[in-house]
N, C-alpha and C positions, 0 to 999 in steps of 0.2 A: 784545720780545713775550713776552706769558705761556707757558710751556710750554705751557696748555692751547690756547692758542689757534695755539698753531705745529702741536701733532698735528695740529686741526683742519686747516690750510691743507695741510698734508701730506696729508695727508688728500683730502679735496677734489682736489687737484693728478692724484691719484693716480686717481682717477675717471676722468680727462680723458683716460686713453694708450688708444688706440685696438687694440684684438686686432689680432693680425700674419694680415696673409692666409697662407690652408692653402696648402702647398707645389705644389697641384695647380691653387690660384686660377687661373695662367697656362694649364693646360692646358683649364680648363672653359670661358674668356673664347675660348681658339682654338674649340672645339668648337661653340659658340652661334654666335660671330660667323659663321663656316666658311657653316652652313648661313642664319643672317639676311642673308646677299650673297649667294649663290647663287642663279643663273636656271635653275631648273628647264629643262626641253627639253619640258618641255609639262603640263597637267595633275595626272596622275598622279600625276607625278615630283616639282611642288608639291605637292602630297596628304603626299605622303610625309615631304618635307621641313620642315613643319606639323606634322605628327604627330612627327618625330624633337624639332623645338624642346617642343613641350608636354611631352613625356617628358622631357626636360633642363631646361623648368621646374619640374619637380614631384619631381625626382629630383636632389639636386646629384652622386650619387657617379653617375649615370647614363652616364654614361661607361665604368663600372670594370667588368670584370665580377664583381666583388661585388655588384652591382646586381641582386638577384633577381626573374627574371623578362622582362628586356630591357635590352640594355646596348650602348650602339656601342660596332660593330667599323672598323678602316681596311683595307682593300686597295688594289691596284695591279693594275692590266693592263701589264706591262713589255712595249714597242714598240721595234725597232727601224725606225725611220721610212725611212731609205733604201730597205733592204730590204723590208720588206714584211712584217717576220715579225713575231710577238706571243711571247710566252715564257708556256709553262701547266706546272704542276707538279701531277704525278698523286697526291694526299694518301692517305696509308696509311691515315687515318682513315676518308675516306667513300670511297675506291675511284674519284675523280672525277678528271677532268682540270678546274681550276680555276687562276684566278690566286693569285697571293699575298696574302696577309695574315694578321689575327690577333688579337685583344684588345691595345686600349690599354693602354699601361702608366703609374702615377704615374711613371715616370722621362721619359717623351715630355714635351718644351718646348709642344709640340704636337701638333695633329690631320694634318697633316702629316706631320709627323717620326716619327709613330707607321707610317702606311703607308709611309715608304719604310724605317725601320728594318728593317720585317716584309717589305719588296723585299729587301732585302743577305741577311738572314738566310734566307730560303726559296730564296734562286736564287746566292747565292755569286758576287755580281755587285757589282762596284765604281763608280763616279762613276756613279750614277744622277742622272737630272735630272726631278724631279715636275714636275708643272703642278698649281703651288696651285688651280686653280679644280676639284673634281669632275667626274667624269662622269654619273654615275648614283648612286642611293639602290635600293640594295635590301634589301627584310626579309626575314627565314626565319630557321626553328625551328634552333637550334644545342643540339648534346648537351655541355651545359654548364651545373653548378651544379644545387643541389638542387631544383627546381620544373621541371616538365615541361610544358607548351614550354617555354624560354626562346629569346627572339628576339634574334639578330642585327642592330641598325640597321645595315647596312654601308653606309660611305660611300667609295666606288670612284670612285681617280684614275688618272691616266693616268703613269706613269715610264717617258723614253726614254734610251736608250743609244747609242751614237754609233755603233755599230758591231754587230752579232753574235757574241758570245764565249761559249764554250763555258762553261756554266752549271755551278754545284756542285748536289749532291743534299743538302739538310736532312735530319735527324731527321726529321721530320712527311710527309717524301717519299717518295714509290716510285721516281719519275724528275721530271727536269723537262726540259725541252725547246722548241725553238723549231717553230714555225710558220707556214707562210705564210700570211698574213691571211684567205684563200679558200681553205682546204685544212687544216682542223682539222678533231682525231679529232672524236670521239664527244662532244659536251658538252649541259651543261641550259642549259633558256631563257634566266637569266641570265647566264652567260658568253657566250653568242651574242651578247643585249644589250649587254653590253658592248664587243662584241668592234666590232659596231656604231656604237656610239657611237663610238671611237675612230676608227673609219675617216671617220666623220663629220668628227672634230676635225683630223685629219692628212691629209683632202683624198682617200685611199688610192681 
């Protein structure tokens, strides 16, 4: 073959290699799919989960919170199911009694993996067990990143424990602590919510 016509096919050839998916391709595929399965519990909660997928069309890093403006976050309500008790961690930041969680990381496999990573690291609690399917969608204003609001899509699972074991205090913490399902401090409507949902799913 003539030199020239071998560049050529080299050439040509070299057209044909397809770009390598971004190392987060797997976490953006969980984050879509997460919420395209997902049966809302009514309404709303579809509403919601609508609105998180159109933002994750229109957005590929909308996941990250480099995402300015509004970016899902993962959380966890940790349940000990026998007992009765939920585990809430009072954050230094807003002064709240709240579950766990926290912004996704590029290192998360997954939209899952991201909310129980942010369970182990907020409550210093080992063999957690999630239930990949969600509970709840909830939005709110997070103090985070240069644009004011920026919105939180939190997407709130359920992680149980086999037992009640005496929790660690994070960085990001004042205390954490367990509670009886019917017998928690002071909390905002969402965590009530949730705390409901959960009783729902675990029969309590």
């Amino acid at each position: 073959m003539p030199l020239r016509n071998c560049l050529k096919a080299r050439t040509t050839k070299a057209t044909r290699i397809r770009a390598a998916d971004p190392p987060t391709a797997a976490l953006e595929l969980s984050c879509r799919r997460t919420l395209e399965t997902w049966s809302a519990p009514n309404s709303e909660q579809d509403q919601l989960r609508r609105h998180y997928l159109d933002h994750l069309a229109g957005r590929s890093d909308g996941w990250s919170r480099s995402c300015v403006g509004a970016h899902l976050t993962a959380s966890s309500l940790i349940c000990a199911a026998t007992e009765g008790m939920v585990l809430l961690t009072l954050h230094a930041r807003f002064g709240r009694w709240l579950q766990t969680g926290g912004h996704i990381e590029a290192t998360d496999p997954t939209l899952q993996a991201a909310a129980t990573r942010e369970a182990g690291e907020e409550s210093g609690l080992a063999d957690l067990s999630l239930d990949p399917s969600p509970l709840l969608l909830s939005k709110h204003g997070g103090p985070c990143g240069p644009v004011q609001p920026t919105y939180h899509l939190d997407v709130q699972y359920l992680v149980l424990v086999n037992s009640v074991v005496s929790p660690g205090v994070g960085e990001e913490s004042i205390d954490v602590r367990w509670f009886a399902h019917d017998q928690l401090p002071e909390v905002d409507h969402s965590v009530l919510a949730l705390v409901r949902a959960a009783r729902i799913r675990l029969g309590w």
